[in-house]
N, C-alpha and C positions, 0 to 999 in steps of 0.2 A: 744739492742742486742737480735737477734731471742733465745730462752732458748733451752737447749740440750735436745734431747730426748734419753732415756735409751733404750739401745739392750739387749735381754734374751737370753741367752745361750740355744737352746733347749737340752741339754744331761745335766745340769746343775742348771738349773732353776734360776741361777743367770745372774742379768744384771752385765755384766762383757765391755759392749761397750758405747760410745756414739757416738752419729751424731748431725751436728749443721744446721737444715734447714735455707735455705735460707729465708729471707723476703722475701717479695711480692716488696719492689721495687728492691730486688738485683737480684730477678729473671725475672723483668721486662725488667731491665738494661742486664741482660746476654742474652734473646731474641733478646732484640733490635742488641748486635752486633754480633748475630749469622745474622741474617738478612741480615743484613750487607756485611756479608762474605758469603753468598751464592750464589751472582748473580757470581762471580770469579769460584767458584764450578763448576756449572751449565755449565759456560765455557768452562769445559776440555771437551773432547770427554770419551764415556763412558769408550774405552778405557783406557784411560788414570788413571781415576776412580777405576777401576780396577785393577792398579797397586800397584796405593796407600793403596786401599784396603787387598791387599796380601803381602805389606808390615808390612800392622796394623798386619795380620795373622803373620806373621815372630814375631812383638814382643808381641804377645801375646802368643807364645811358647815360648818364652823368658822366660814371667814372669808367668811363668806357678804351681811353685810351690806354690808363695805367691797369686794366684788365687785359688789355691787348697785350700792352708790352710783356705784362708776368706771363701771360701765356705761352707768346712767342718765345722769350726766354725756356721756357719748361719743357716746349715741345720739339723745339727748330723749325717750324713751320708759322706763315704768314697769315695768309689765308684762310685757313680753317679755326684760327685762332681768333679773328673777326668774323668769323661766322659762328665762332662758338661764342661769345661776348656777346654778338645781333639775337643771336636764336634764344638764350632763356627770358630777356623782357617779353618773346610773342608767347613762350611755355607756363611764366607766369600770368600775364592774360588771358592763356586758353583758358586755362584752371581756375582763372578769378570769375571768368564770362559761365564756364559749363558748369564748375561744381554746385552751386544753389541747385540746382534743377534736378540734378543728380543724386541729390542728397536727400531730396523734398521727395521724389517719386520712389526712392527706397526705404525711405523713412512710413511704413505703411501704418496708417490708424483705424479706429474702429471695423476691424478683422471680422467675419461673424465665424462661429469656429461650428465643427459639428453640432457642440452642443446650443440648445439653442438662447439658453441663458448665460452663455459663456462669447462673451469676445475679447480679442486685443489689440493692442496696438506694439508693433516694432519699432524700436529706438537703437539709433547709431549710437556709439559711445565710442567716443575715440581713445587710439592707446594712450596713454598720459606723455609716456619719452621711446620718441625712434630713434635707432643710431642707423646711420648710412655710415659704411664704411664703400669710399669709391676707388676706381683704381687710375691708371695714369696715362692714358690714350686718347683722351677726351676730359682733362679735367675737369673743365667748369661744368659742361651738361649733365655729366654722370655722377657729382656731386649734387645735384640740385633736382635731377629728374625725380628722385623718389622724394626731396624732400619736399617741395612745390605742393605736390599732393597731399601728404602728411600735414603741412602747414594746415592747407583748407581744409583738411578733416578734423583741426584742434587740435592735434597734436607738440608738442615740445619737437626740435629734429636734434640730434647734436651728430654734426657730421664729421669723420676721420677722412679726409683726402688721402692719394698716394704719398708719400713722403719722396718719390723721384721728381713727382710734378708737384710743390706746394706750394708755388709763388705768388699764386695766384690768389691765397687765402685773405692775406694781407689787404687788396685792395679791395675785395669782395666785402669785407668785414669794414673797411673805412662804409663802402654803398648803404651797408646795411645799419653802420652807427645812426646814419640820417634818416631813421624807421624806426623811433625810438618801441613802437607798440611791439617790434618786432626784436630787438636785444636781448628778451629772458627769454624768447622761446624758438629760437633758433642760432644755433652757436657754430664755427669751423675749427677745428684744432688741430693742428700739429703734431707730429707724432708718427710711428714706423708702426711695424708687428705688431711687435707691444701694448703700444696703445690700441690698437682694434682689438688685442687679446683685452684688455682689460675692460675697454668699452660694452662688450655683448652683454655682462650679468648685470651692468647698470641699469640697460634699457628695459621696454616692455614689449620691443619687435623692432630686429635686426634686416636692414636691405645693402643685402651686398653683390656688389658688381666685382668681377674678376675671375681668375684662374679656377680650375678644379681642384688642385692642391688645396688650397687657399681656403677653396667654398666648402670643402672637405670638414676643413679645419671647423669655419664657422659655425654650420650647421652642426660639427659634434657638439659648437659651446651654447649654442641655442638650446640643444636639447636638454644640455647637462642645467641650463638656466630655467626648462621650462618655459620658453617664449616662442611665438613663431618666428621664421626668418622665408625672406624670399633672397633666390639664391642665383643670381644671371649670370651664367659662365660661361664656357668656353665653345668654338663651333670650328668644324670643319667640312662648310659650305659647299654641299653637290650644284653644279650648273652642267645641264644635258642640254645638249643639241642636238636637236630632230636632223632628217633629212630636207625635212622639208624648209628649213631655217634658210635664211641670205646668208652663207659664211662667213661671208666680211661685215656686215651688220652683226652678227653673232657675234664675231672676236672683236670688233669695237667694245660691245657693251661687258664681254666680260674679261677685259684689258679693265676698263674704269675700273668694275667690280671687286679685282683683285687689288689693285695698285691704289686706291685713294688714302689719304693718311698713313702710305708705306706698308698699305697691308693690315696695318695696326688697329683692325678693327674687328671687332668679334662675329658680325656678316659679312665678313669678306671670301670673296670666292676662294676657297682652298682647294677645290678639285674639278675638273672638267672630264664632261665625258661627252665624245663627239661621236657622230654615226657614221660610219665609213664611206659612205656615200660622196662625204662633201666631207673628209679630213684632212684630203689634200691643201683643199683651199681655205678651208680654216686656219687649220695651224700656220699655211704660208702668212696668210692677214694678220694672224696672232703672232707671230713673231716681226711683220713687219712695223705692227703698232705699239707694238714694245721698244722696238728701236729707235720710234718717236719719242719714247716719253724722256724726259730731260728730272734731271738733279736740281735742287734750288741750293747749286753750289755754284761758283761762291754767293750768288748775290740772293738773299732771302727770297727775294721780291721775283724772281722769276724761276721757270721750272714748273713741277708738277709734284713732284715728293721731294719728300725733307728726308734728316737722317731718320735713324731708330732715335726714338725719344729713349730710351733704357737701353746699353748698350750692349746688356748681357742677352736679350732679344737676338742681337747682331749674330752673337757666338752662335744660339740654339737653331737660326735657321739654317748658316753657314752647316752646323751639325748635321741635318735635313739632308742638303744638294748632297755634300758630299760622300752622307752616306747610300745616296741612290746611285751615287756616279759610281762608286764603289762596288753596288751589286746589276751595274748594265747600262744606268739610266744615262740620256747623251740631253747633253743641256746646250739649247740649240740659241739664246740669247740670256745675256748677264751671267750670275753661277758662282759670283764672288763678290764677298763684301769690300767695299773698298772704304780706306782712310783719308778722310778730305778734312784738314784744316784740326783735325782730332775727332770730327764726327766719324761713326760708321754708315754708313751709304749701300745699297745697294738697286742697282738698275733688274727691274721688271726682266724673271727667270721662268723661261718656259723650258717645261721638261718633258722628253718625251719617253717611251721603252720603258717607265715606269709599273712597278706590279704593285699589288696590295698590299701587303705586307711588309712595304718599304714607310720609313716616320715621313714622309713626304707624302704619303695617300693618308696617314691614321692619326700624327698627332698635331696639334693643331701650331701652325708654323707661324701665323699672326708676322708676316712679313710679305713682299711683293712675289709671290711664287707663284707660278702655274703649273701644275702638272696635267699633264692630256692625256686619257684614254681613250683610244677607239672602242666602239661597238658595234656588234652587228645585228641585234636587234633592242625594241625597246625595253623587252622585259629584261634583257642582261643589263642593261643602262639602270633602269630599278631596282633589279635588286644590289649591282654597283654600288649604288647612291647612297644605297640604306643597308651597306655594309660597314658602320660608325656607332662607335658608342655616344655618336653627339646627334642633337637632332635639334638645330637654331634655329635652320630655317635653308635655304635653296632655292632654284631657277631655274627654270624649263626656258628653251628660246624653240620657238617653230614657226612657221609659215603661218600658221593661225594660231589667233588665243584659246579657239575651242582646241585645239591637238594639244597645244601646249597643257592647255587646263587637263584637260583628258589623264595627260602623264604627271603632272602638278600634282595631282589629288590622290596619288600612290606612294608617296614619297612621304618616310616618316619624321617630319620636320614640324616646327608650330608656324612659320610664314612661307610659303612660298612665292616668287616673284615670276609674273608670265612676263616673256617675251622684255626681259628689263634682270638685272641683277640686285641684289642687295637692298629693295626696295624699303625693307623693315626701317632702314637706319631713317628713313625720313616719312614712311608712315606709321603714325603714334596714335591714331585713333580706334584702331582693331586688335581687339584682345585676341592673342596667343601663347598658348604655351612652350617652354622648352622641352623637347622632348631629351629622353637620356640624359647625359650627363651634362647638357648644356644648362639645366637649373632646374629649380623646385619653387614650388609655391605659387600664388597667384602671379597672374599674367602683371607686369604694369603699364600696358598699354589699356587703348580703351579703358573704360569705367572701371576696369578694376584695379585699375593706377591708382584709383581715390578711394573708392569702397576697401581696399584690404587693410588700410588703420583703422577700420571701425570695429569693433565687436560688437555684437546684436545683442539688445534686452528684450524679452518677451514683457509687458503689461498685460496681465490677464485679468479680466473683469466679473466677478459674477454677480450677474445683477439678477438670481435669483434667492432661492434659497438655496445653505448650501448642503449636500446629500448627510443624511447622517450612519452612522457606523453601520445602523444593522442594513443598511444596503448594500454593503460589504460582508453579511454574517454568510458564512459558511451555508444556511438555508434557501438562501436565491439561488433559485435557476433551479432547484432542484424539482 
């Protein structure tokens, strides 16, 4: 019998949960009859797909509170955990409304090719079984963004969640029992390391959300599988401010940027670079809006951040401050995790006197930190920017969108944000890439969120005669 693994309360610091991971052959066994039932899937017309789809939508408004609550449980946080419950019924309607269209205008027929007795037609053919393995910052979204798509592409998904946030598996899977067309070919399971190690050679294309260690890992067991993977990792988010910028409109927006979900999010601003011009007044707004922002301690319900949903998070940023303060850096608001109730907590930390070289500019702290560097012109602010082996994405703020754009468009990142921070996290219709170590493989925003389960068939047609050998003989052309 697989042994239980314990769940930690993050507002609590008690393990108050368990989950029971699957073996390795029970989840071999559930592969095999997802398999199974996918060629039926593939079947329907996307149409059709898309019904079913909007009906999972229906009951997953249904079950919409005891998705809140395992949320909130999972996360410490309120708010974002009704936002993240609200937001996949509109994700799975986007996908149910675009994909037919999407799928019809890449699906191309009668080709005419150079030859002129020769045409074809392009056929989608979906992977048979996706594995999502998600990670734990965003449970419900970031288990279901790749799968959603996968689904309407015909594909089988079988998803691995984090094993810190699993709570949520439970009531998602009662939503999804009332979608009977939908039971063999999409599945959540339970499960740590282990199971994501064992899940990749099952599938026929791996999407994985999380760290670079992590994606490291992945992508070596994709390879050794022979399957593709796409790989969303980790960012440590440039935001430059022009001269020409409002300071205090600057440090509002990239206060939000940094501190929403505690930092815990993979666009979140982790570096700031200001122009000297307007630093004074910056950093003064920016640390005075940080001393606004409030803890949703004790009472869930109010506040602006929760704790670290993982608490070992807590330790790695605390690692961060200390060791800037250690080589100069003066932390001019927050700078300490603190213990509330057993959660770990920490208040929005602006750092200034900060150099490169320090884990506070280079590795990615995924907690509520600012650090600020002045500039004294733009081209030092760029190549600043794009001094990271990560490259998610970033935000220009300036007096105009065209200055801003101007410096936007230098910056080696796959989204940039004008005169706004973080904008990726809530627009999903513009395919980008991750540059460097922040991931690999097709974008899953925009259309190729859907197009990268399919693999392409050539039908080729000749509808003439067809050539015979000696037009091949060693004597042509001669």
């Amino acid at each position: 019998m697989t042994a239980q693994l314990d769940v930690v309360n993050p507002r609590t610091g008690a393990a108050d949960y368990t989950i029971t991971p699957l073996s390795a052959e029970q989840l071999a066994d559930l592969a095999a009859r997802m398999r199974a039932a996918q060629p039926a899937w593939a079947a329907r017309t996307p149409e059709e797909r898309g019904e079913i789809l909007n009906r999972f939508a229906q009951a997953i408004r249904q079950h919409r509170e005891p998705l809140v609550a395992a949320l909130t449980a999972d996360t410490g946080r309120a708010g974002i955990s009704r936002t993240e419950a609200d937001t996949i019924p509109h994700l799975l309607a986007r996908w149910a409304g675009s994909a037919p269209a999407i799928i019809a205008r890449s699906a191309v027929t009668g080709f005419q090719t150079s030859h002129p007795t020769i045409d074809t037609d392009l056929r989608l053919v979906p992977y048979p079984l996706v594995g999502v393995i998600s990670p734990w910052n965003f449970p419900l979204i970031l288990a279901l963004i790749d799968a959603i798509p996968a689904l309407m592409a015909g594909c089988a998904v079988l998803v691995k969640p984090s094993e810190v946030t699993p709570r949520f598996i439970r009531p998602l899977m009662d939503a999804l029992g009332e979608v009977p067309e939908l039971q063999d070919v999409l599945a959540l399971v339970e499960g740590d390391g282990a199971t994501g190690q064992a899940l990749v050679p099952l599938v026929d294309y791996v999407a994985f959300t999380g760290s670079v260690p992590t994606g490291r890992k992945v992508g070596e067991a994709a390879a050794r599988a022979f399957i593709p993977a796409s790989l969303e990792l980790g960012g440590k988010d440039p935001f430059i401010v022009l001269a020409s910028a409002d300071p205090q409109a600057a440090a509002r927006t990239a206060l939000r940027a940094s501190v929403v979900n505690t930092g815990q999010a993979c666009q979140s601003i982790e570096r700031i670079y200001v122009a000297r011009a307007i630093a004074a007044p910056f950093i003064e707004a920016l640390v005075e809006e940080a001393a606004k922002v409030q803890l949703n301690y004790p009472d869930i319900n109010r506040g602006d951040i929760g704790p670290f949903i993982f608490s070992r998070q807590a330790e790695i940023v605390q690692g961060h401050i200390d060791q800037a303060v250690a080589a100069g850096a003066r932390v001019l608001t927050g700078g300490t995790v603190e213990t509330l109730g057993g959660g770990k907590y920490l208040r929005p930390t602006v750092i200034v006197d900060v150099t490169p070289d320090m884990a506070v500019m280079r590795e990615e702290s995924f907690g509520p930190v600012l650090p600020v560097v002045i500039f004294d012109t733009v081209d030092e602010a760029v190549v600043q920017a794009n001094d990271s082996e990560f490259g998610l994405s970033g935000a220009v703020y300036a007096g105009s969108l065209d200055e801003a754009e101007a410096v936007g468009r230098r910056l080696d990142v796959g989204g940039v944000s004008l005169n706004d921070g973080s904008l990726t996290a809530i627009v999903w219709e513009t395919e980008k890439s991750s540059f460097g170590l922040s991931g690999m493989g097709p974008s899953r925003m925009g259309d190729s969120g859907l197009l990268r389960f399919f693999r392409r068939q050539a039908i080729i047609r000749q509808r003439g005669t067809p050539l015979p050998l000696a037009a091949y003989g060693e004597g042509n052309g001669a």
